[in-house]
C-alpha positions as CSV (number, residue, x, y, z in Angstrom):
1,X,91.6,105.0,94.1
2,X,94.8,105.0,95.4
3,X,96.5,107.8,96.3
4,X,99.9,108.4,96.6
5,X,100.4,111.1,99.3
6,X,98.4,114.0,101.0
7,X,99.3,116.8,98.4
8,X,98.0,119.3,100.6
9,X,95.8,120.7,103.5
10,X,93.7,123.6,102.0
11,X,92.7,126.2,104.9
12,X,90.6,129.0,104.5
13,X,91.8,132.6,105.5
14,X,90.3,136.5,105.8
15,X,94.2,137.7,105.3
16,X,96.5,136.4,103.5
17,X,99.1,138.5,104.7
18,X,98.5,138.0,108.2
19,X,97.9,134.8,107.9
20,X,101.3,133.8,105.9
21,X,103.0,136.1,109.0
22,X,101.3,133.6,111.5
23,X,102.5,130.3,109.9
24,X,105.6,131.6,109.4
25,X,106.5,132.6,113.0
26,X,104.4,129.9,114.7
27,X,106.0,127.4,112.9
28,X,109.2,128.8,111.1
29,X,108.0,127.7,107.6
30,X,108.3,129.9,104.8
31,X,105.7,130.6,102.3
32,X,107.5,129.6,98.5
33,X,104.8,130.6,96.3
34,X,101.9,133.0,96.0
35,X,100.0,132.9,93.1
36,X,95.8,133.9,92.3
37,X,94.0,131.3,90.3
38,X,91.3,134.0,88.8
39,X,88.7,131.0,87.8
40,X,88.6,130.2,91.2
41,X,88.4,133.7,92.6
42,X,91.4,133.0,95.1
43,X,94.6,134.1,96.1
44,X,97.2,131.2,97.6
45,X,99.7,130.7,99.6
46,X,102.0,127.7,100.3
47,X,104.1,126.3,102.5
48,X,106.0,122.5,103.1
49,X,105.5,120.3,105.4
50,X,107.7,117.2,104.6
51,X,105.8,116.2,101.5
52,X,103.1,117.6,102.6
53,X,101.8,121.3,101.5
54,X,99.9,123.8,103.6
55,X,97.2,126.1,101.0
56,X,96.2,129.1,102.4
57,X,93.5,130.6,100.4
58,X,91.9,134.2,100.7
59,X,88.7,135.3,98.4
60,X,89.2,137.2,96.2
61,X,85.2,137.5,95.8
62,X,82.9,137.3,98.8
63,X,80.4,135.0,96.0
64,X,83.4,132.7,95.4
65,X,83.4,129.2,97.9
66,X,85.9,130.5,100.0
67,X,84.4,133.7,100.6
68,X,80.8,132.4,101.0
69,X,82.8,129.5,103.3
70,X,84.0,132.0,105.1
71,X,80.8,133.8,105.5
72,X,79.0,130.5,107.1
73,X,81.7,128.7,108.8
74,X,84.7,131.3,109.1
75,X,88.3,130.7,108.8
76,X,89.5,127.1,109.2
77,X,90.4,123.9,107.1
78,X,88.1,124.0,104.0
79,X,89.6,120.8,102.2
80,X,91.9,117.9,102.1
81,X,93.9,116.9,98.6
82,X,95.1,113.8,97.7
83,X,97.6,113.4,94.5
84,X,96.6,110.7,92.4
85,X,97.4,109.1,89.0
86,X,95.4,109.2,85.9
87,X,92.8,112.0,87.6
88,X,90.1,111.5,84.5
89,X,90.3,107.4,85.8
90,X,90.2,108.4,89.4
91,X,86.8,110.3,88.8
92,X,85.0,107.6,87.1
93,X,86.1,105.1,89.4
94,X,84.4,107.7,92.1
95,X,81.5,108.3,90.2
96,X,81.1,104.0,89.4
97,X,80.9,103.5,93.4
98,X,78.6,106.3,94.1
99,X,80.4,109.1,94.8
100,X,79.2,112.8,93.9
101,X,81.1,115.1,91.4
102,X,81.3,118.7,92.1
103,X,84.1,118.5,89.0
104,X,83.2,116.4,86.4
105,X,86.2,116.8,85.0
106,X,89.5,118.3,85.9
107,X,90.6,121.5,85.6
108,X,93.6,123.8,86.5
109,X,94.5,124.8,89.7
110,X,97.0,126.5,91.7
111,X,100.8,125.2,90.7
112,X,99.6,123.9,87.7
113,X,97.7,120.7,89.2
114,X,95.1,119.1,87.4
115,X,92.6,119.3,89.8
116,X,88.7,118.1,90.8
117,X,86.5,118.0,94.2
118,X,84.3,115.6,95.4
119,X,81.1,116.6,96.9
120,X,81.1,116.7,100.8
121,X,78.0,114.7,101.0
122,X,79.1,111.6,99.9
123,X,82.5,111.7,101.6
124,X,81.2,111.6,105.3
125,X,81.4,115.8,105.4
126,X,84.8,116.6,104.1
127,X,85.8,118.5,101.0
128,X,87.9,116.0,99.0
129,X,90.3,117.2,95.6
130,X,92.2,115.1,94.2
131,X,95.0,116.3,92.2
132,X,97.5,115.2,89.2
133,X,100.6,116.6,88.9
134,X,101.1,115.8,85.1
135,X,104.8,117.7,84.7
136,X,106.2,115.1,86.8
């Protein structure tokens, strides 16, 4: 798997109002798109970095991920996405050299990425998407 940029830095927030104020006068970034992805039970907000993005992502259920990662670890940096080519390839390659699926296969996610995770525990503790931007 070769990916071909950090697509973004997923962080998990209690308000996503106050927390779009924050990055926005800490850093002077402005937030360019809010959008809910209902599957997902989240609300999200991003930002630029270069070609990097920064997600914010507020429950929008305390039994969704966020909210129950919230509930055990609190607000901070829930995952880290890499854009990649030919997602469906990228996930059997994972799975081939051991890797556990939490997505199968992909699905939609916010901004219209073809999206999957890989599990935590066989990516030494971090919560790894990958992503596939297929309108480019």
């Amino acid at each position: 798997m070769k990916p071909s940029h950090i697509e973004h830095i997923g962080i998990a927030v209690s308000n996503l109002t106050a927390a779009i104020d924050l990055y926005e006068k800490l850093f002077g970034l402005k937030c360019y798109n809010i959008e809910e992805v209902p599957d997902q039970k989240v609300k999200t907000a991003f930002f630029k970095v270069g070609e990097t993005k920064i997600e914010l992502l507020e429950s929008t259920d305390p039994e969704s991920s966020i909210g129950k990662f919230i509930a055990t670890r609190g607000e901070g940096i829930h995952h880290i996405a890499f854009a990649v080519n030919d997602i469906e390839k990228q996930l059997k390659h994972a799975e081939e050299i051991g890797i556990r699926l939490i997505d199968a296969r992909p699905r939609k996610g916010a901004e219209g990425l073809d999206i999957a995770f890989l599990h935590p525990k066989s990516t030494s503790g971090v919560l790894i998407e990958i992503c596939e931007d297929k309108n480019k």
